[in-house]
Biopython code that builds the backbone (N, CA, C, O; Angstrom):
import numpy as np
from Bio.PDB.StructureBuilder import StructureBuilder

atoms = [
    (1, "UNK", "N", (-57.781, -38.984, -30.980)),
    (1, "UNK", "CA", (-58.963, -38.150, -30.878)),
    (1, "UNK", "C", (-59.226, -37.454, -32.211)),
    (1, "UNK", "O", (-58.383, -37.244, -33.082)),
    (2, "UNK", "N", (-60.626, -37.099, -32.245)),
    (2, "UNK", "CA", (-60.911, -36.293, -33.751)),
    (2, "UNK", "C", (-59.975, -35.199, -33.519)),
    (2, "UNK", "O", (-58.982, -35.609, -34.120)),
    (3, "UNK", "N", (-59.755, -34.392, -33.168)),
    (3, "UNK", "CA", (-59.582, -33.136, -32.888)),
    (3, "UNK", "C", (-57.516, -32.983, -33.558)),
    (3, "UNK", "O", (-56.902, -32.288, -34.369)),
    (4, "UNK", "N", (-57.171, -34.174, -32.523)),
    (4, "UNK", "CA", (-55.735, -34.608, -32.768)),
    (4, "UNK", "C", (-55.856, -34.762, -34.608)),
    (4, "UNK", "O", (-55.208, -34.182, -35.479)),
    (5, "UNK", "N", (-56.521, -35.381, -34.673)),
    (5, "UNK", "CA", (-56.651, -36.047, -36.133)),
    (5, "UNK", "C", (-57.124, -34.697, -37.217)),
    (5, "UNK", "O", (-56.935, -34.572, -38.427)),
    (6, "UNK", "N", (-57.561, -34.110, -36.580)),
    (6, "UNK", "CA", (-57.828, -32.585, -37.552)),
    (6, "UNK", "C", (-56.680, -31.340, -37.651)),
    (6, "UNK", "O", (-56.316, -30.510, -38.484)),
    (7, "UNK", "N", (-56.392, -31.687, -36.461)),
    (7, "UNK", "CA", (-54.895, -30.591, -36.628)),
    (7, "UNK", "C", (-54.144, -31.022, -37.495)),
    (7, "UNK", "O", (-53.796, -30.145, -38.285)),
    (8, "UNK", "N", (-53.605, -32.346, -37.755)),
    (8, "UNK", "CA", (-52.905, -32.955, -38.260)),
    (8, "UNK", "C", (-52.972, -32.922, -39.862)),
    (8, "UNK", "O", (-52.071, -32.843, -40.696)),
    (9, "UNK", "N", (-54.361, -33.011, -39.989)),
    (9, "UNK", "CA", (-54.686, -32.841, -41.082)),
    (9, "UNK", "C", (-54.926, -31.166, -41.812)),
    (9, "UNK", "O", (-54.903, -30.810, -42.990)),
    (10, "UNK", "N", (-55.129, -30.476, -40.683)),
    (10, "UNK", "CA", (-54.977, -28.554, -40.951)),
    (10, "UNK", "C", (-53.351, -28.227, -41.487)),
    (10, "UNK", "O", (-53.148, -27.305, -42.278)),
    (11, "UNK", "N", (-52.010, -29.258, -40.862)),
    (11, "UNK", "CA", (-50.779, -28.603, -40.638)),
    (11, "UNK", "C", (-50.603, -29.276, -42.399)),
    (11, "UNK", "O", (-50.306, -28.518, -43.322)),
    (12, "UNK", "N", (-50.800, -30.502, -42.571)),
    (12, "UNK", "CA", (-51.085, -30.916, -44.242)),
    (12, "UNK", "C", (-51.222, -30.235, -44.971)),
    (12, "UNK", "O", (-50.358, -29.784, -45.722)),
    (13, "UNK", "N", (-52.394, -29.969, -44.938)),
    (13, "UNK", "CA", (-53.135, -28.910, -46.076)),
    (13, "UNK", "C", (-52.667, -27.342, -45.686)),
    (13, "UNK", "O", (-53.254, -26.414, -46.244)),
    (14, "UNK", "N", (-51.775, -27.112, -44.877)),
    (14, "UNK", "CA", (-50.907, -25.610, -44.370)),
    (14, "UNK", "C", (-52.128, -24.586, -45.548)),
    (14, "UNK", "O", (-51.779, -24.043, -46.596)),
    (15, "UNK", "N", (-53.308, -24.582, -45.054)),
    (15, "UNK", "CA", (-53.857, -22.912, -45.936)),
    (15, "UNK", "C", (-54.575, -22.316, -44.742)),
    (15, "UNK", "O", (-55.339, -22.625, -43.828)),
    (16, "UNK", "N", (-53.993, -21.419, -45.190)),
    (16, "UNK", "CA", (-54.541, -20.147, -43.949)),
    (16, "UNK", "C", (-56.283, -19.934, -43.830)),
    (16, "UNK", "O", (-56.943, -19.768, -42.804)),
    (17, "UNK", "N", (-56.783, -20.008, -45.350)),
    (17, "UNK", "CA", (-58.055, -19.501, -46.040)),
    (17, "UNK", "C", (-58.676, -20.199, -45.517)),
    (17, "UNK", "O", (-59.362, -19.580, -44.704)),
    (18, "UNK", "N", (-58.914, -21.501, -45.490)),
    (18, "UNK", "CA", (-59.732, -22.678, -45.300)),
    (18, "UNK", "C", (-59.761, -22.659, -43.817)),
    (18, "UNK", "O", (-58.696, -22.686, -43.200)),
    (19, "UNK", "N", (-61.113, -22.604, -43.086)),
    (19, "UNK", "CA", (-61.362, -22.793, -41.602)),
    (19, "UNK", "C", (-61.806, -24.088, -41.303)),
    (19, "UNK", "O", (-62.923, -24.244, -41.797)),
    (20, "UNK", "N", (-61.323, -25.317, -40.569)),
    (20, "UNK", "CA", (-61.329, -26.056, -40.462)),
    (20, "UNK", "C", (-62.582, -26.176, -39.208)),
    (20, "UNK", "O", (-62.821, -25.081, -38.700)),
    (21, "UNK", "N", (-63.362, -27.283, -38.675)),
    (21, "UNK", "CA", (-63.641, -27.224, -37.708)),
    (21, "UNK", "C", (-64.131, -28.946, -37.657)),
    (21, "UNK", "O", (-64.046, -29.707, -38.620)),
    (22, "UNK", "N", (-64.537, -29.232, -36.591)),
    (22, "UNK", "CA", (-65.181, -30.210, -36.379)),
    (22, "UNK", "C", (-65.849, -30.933, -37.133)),
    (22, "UNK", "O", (-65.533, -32.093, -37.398)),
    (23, "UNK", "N", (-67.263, -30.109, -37.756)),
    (23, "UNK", "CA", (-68.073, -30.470, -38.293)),
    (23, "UNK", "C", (-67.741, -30.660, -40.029)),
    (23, "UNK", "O", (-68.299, -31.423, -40.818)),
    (24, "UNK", "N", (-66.662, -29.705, -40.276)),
    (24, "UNK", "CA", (-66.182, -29.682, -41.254)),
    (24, "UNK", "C", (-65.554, -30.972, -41.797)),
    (24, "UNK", "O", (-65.665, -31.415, -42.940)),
    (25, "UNK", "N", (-64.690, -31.632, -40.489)),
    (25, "UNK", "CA", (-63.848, -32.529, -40.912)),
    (25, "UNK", "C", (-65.620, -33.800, -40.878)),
    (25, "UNK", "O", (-66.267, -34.261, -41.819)),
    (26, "UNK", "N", (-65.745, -33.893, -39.887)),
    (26, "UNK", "CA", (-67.245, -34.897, -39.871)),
    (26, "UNK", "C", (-67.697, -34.999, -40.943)),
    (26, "UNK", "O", (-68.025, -36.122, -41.325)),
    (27, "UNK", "N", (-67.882, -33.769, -41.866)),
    (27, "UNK", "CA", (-68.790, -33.671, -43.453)),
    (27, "UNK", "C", (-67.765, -34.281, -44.682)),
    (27, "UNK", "O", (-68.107, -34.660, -45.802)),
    (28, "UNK", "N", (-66.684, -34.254, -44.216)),
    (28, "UNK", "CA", (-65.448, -34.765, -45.110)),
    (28, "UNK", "C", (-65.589, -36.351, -44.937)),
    (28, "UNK", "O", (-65.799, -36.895, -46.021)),
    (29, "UNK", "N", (-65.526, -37.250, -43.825)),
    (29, "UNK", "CA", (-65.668, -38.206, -43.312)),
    (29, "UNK", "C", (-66.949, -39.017, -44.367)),
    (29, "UNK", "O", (-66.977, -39.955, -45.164)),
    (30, "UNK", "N", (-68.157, -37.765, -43.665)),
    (30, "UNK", "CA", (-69.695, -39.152, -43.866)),
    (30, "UNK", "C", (-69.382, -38.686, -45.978)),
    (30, "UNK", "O", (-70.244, -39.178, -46.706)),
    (31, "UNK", "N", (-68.933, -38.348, -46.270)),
    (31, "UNK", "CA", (-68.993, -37.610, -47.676)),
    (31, "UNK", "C", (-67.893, -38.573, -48.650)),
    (31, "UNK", "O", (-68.039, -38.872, -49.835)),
    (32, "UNK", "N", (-66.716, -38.954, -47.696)),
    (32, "UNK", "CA", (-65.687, -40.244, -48.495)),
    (32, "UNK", "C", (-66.180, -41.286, -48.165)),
    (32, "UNK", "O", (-65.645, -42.178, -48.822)),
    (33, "UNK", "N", (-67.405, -41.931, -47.057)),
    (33, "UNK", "CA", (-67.816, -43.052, -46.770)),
    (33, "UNK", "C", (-68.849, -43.304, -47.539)),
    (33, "UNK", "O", (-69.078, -44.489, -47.782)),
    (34, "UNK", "N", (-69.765, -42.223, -48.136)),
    (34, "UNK", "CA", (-70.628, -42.620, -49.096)),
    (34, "UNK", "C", (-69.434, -42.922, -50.579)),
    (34, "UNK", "O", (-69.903, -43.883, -51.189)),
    (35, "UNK", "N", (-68.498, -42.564, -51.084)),
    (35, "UNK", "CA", (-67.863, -42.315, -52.004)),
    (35, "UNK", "C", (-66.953, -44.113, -52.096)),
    (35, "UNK", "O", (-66.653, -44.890, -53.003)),
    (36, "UNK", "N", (-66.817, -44.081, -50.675)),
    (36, "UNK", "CA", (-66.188, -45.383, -50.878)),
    (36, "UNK", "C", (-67.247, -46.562, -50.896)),
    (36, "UNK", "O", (-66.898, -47.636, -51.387)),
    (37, "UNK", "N", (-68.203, -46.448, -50.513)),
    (37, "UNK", "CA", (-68.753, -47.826, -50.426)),
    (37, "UNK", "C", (-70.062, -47.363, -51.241)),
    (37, "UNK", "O", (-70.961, -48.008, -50.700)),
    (38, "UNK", "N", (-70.699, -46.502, -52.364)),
    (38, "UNK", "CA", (-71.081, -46.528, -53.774)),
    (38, "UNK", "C", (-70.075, -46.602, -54.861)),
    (38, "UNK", "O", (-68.861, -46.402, -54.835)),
    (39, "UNK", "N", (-70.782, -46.900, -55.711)),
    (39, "UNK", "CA", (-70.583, -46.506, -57.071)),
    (39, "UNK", "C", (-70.795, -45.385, -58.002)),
    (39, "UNK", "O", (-71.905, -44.860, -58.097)),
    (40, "UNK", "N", (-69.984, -45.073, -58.556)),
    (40, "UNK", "CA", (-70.275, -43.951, -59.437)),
    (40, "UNK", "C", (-71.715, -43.520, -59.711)),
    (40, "UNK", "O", (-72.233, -42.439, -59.428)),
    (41, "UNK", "N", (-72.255, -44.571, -60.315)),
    (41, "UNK", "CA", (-73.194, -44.650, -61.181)),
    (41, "UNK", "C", (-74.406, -44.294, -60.340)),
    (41, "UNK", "O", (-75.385, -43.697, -60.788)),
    (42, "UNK", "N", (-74.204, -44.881, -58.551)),
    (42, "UNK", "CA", (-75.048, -45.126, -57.642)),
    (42, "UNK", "C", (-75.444, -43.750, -56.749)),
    (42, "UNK", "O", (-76.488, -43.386, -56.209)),
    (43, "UNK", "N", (-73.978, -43.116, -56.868)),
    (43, "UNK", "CA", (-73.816, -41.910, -56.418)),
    (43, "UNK", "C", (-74.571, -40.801, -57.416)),
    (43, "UNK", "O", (-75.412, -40.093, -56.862)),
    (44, "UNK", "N", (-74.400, -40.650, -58.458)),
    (44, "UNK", "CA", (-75.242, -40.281, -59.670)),
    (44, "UNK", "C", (-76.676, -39.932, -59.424)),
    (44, "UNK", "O", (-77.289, -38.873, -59.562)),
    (45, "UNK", "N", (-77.100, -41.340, -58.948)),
    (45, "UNK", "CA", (-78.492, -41.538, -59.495)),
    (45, "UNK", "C", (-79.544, -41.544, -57.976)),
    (45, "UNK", "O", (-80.682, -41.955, -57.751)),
    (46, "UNK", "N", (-78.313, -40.754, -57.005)),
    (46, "UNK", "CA", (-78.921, -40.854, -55.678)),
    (46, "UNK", "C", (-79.249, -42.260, -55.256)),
    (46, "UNK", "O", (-80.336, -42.327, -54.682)),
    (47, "UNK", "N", (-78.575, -43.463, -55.388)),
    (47, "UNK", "CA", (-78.998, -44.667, -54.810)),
    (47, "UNK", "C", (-79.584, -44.912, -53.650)),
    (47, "UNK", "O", (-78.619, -44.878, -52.886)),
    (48, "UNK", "N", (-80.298, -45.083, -53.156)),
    (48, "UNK", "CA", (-80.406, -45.415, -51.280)),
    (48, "UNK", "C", (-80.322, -46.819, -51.396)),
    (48, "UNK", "O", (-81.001, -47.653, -51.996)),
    (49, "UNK", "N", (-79.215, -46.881, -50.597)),
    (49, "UNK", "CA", (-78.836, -48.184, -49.826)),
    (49, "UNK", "C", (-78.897, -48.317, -48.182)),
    (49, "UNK", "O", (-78.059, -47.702, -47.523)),
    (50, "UNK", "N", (-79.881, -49.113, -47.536)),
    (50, "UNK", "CA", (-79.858, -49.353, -46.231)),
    (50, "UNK", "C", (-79.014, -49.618, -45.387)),
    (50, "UNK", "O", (-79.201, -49.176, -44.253)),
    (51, "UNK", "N", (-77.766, -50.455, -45.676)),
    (51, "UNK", "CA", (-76.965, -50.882, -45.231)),
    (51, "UNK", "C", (-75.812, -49.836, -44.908)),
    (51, "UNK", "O", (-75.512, -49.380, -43.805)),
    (52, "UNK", "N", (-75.441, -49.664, -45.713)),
    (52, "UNK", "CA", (-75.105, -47.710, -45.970)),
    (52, "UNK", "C", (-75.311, -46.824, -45.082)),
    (52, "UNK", "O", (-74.598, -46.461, -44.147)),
    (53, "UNK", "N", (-76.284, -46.501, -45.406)),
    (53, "UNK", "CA", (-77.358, -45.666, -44.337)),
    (53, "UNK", "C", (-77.373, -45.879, -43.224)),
    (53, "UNK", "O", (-77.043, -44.989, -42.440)),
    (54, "UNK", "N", (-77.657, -46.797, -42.897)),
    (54, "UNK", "CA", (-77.220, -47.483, -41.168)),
    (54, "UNK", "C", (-76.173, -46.967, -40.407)),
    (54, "UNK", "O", (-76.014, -46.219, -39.443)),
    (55, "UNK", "N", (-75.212, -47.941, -41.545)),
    (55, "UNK", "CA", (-73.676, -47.479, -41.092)),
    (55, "UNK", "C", (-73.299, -46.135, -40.608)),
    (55, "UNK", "O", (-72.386, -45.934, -39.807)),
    (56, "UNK", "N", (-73.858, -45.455, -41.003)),
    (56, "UNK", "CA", (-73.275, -44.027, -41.595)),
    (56, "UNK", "C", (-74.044, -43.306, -40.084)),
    (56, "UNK", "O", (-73.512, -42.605, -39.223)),
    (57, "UNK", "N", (-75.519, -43.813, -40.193)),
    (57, "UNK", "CA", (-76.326, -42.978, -38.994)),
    (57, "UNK", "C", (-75.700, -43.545, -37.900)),
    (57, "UNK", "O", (-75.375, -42.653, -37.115)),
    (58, "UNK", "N", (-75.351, -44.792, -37.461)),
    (58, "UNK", "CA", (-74.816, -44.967, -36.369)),
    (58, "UNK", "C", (-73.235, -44.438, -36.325)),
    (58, "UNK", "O", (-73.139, -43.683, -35.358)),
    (59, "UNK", "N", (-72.237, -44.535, -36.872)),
    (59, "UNK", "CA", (-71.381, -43.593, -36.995)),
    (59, "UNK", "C", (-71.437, -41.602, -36.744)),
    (59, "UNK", "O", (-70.630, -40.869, -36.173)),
    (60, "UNK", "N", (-72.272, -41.397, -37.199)),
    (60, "UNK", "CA", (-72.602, -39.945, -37.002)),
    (60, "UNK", "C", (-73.549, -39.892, -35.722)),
    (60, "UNK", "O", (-73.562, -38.864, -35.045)),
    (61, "UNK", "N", (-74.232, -40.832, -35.427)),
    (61, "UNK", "CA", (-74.749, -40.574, -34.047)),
    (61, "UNK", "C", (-76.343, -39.894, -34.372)),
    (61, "UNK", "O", (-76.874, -39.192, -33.511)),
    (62, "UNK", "N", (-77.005, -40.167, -35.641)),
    (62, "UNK", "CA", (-77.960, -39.381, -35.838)),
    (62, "UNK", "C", (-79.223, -40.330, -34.969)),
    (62, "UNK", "O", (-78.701, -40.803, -33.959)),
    (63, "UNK", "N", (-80.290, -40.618, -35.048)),
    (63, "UNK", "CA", (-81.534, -40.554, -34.825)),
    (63, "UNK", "C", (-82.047, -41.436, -36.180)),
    (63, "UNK", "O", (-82.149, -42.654, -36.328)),
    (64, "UNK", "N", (-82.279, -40.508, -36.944)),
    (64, "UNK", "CA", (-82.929, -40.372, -38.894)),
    (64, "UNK", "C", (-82.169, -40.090, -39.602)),
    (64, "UNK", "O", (-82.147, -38.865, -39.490)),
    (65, "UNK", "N", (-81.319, -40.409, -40.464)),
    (65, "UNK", "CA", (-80.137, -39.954, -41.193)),
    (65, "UNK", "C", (-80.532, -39.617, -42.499)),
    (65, "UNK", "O", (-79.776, -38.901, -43.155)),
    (66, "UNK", "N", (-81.807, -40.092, -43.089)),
    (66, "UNK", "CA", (-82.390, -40.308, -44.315)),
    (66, "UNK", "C", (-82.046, -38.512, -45.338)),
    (66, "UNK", "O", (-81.559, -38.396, -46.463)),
    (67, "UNK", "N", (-82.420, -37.648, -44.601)),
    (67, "UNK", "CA", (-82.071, -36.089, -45.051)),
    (67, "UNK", "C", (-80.736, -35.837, -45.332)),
    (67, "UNK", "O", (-80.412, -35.107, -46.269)),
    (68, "UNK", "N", (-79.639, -36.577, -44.334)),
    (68, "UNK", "CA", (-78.573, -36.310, -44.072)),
    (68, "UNK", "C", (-77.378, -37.329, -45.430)),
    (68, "UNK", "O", (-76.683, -36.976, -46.383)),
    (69, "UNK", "N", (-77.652, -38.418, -44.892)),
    (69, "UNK", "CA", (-77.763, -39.692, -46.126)),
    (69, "UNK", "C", (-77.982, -38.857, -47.487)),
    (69, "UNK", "O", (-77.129, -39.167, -48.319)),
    (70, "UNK", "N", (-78.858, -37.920, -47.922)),
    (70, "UNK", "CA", (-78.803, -38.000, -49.196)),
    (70, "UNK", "C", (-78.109, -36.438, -49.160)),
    (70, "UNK", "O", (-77.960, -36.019, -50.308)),
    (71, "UNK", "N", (-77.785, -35.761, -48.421)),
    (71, "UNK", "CA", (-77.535, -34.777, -48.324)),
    (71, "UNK", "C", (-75.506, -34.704, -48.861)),
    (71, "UNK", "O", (-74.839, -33.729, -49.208)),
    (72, "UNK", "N", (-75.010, -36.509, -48.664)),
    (72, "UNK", "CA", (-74.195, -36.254, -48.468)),
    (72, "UNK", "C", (-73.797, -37.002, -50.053)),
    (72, "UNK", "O", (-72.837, -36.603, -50.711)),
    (73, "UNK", "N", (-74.701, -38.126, -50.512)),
    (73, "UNK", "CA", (-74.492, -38.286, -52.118)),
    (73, "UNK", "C", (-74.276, -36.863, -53.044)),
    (73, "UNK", "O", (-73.436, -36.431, -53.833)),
    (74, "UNK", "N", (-75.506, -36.434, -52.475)),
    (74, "UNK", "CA", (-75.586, -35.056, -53.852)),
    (74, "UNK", "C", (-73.640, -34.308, -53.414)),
    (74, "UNK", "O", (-72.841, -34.312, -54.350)),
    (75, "UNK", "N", (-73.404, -34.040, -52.726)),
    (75, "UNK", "CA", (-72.004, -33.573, -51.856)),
    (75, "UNK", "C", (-70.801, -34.534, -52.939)),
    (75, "UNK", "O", (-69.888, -34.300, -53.731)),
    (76, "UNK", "N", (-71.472, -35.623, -52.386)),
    (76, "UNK", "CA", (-70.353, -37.026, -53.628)),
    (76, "UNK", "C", (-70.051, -36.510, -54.511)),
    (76, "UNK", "O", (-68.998, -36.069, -54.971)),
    (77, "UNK", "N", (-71.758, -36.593, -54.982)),
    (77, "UNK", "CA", (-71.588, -36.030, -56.696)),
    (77, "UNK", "C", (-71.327, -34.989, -57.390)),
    (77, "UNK", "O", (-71.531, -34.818, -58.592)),
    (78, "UNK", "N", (-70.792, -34.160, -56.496)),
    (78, "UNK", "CA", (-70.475, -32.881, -56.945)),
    (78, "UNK", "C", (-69.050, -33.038, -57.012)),
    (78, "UNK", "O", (-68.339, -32.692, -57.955)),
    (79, "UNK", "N", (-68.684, -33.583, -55.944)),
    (79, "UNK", "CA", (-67.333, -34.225, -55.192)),
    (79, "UNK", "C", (-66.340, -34.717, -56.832)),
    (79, "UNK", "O", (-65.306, -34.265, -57.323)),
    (80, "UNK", "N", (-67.203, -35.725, -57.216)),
    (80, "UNK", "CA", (-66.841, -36.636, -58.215)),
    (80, "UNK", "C", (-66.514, -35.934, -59.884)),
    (80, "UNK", "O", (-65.721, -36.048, -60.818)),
    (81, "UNK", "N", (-67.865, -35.079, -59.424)),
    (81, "UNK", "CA", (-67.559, -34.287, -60.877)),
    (81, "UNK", "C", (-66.897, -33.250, -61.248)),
    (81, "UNK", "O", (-66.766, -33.009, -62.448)),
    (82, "UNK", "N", (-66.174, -32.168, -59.948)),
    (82, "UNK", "CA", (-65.726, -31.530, -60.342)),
    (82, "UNK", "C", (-64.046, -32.398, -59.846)),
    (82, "UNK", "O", (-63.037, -31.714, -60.015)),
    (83, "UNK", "N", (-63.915, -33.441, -59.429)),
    (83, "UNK", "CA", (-62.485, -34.304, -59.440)),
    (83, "UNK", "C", (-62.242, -34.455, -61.455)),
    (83, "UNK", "O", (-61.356, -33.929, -62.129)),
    (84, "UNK", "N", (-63.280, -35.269, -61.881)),
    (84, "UNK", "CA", (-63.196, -35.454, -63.272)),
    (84, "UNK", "C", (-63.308, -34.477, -64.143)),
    (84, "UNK", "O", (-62.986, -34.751, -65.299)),
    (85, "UNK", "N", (-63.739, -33.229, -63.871)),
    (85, "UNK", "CA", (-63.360, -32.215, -64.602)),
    (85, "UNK", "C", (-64.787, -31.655, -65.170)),
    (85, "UNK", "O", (-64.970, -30.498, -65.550)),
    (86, "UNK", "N", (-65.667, -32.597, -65.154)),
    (86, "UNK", "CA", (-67.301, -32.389, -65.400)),
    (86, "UNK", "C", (-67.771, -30.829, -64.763)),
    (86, "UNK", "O", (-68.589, -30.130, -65.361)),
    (87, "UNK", "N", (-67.418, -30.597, -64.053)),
    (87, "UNK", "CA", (-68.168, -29.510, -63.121)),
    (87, "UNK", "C", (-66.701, -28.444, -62.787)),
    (87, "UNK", "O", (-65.604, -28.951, -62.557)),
    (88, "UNK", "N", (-66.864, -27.343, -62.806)),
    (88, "UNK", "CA", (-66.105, -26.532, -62.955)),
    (88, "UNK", "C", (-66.573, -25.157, -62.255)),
    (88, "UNK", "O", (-67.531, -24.491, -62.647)),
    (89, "UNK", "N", (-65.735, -24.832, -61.138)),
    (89, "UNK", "CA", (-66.276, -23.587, -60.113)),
    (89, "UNK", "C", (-65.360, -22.735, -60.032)),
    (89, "UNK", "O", (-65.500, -22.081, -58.999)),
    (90, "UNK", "N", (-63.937, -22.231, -60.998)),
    (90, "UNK", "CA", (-63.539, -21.535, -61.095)),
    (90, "UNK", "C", (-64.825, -20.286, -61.472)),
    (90, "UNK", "O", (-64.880, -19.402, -60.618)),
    (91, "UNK", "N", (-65.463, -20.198, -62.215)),
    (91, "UNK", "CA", (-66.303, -18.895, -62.137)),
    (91, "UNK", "C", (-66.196, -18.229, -61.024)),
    (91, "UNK", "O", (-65.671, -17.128, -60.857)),
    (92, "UNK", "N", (-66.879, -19.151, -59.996)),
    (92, "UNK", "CA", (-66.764, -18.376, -58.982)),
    (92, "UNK", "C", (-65.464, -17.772, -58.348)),
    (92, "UNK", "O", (-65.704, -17.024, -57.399)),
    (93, "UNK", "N", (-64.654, -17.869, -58.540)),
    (93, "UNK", "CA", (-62.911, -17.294, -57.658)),
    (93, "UNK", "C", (-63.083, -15.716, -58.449)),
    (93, "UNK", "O", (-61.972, -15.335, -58.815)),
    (94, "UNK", "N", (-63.994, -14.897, -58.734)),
    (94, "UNK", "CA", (-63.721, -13.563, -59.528)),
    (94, "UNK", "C", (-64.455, -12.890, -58.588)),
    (94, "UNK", "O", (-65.632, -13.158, -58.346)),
    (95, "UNK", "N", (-63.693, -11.854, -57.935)),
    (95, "UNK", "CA", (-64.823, -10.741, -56.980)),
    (95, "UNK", "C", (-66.069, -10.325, -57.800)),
    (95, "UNK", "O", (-67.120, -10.164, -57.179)),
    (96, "UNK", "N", (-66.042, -10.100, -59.396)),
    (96, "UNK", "CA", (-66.986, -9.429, -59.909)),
    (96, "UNK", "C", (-68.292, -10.407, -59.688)),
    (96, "UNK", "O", (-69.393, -10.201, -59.176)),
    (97, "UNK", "N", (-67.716, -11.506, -60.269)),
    (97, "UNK", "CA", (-68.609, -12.412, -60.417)),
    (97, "UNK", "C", (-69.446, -12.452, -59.303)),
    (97, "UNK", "O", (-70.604, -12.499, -59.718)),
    (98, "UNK", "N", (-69.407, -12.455, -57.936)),
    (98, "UNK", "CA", (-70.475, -12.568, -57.038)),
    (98, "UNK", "C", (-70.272, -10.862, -56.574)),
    (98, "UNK", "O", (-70.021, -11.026, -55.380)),
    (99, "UNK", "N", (-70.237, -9.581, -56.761)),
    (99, "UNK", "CA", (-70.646, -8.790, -56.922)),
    (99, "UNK", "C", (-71.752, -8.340, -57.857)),
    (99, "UNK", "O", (-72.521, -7.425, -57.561)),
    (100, "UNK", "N", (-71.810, -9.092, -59.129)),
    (100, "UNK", "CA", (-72.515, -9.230, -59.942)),
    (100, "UNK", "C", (-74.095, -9.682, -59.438)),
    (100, "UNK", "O", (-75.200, -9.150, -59.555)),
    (101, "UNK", "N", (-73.578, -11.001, -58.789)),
    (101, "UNK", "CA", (-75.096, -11.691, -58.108)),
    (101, "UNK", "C", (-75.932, -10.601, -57.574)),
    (101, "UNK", "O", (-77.082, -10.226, -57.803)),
    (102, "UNK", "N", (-74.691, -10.089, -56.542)),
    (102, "UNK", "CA", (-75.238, -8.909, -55.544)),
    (102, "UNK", "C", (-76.046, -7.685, -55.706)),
    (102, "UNK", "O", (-76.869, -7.200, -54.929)),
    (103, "UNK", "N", (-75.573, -7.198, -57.098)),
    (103, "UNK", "CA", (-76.334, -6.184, -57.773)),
    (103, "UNK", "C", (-77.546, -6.963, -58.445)),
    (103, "UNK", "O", (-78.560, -6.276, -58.570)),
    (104, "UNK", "N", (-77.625, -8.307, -58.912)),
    (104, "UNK", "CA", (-79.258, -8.097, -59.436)),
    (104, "UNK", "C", (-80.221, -8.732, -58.565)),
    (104, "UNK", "O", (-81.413, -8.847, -58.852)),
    (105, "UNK", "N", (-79.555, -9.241, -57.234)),
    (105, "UNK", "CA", (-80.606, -9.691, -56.038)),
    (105, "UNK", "C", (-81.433, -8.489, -55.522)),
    (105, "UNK", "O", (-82.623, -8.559, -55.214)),
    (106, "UNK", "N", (-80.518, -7.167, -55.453)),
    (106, "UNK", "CA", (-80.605, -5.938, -55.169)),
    (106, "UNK", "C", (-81.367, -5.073, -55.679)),
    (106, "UNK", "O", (-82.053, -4.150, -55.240)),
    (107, "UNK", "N", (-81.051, -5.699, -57.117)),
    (107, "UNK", "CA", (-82.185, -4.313, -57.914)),
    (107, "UNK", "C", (-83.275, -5.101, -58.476)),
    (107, "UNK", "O", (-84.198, -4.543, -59.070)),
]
sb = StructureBuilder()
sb.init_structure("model")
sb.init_model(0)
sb.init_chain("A")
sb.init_seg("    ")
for serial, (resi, resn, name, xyz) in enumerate(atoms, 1):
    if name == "N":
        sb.init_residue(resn, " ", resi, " ")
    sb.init_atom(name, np.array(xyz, "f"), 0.0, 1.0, " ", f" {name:<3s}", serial, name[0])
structure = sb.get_structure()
């Protein structure tokens, strides 16, 4: 069962911080299935592939996947770039830093 298969994977990754859920693990899933069956380059450049797409909507159980489908490249490609070192989100781990946001949304 998913569920079996998510605990399993919560007791792995043993972090308290990280809330796991359903949908979470689901977004992990449709997010390595675009990763495995594009290409870099394809993932990049937002490819749409039908075949893909299919797969993926009937797997997830959608209806229209087309929003969802690209929702989950851009996810890739973020995926990809901060694996290679391209993209970098330590900034964000500093309380100031999004206290900062907070004060000029504010004023």
């Amino acid at each position: 069962m998913v569920s079996d298969a998510t605990n399993r994977a919560k007791k792995k990754l043993n972090d308290q911080h990280f809330h796991w859920s359903f949908h979470s693990t689901r977004d992990w899933y449709a997010t390595m299935f675009i990763i495995k069956h594009l290409t870099r380059e394809q993932i990049n450049v937002a490819h749409y592939d039908a075949a893909i797409e299919d797969a993926l909507r009937k797997q997830l159980g959608h209806s229209d996947i087309r929003t969802t489908y690209m929702h989950y490249i851009r996810v890739a490609s973020l995926l990809l770039a901060t694996r290679n070192g391209e993209l970098d989100f330590s900034l964000g781990n500093s309380d100031d830093f999004w206290n900062n946001i907070a004060k000029t949304i504010t004023t």
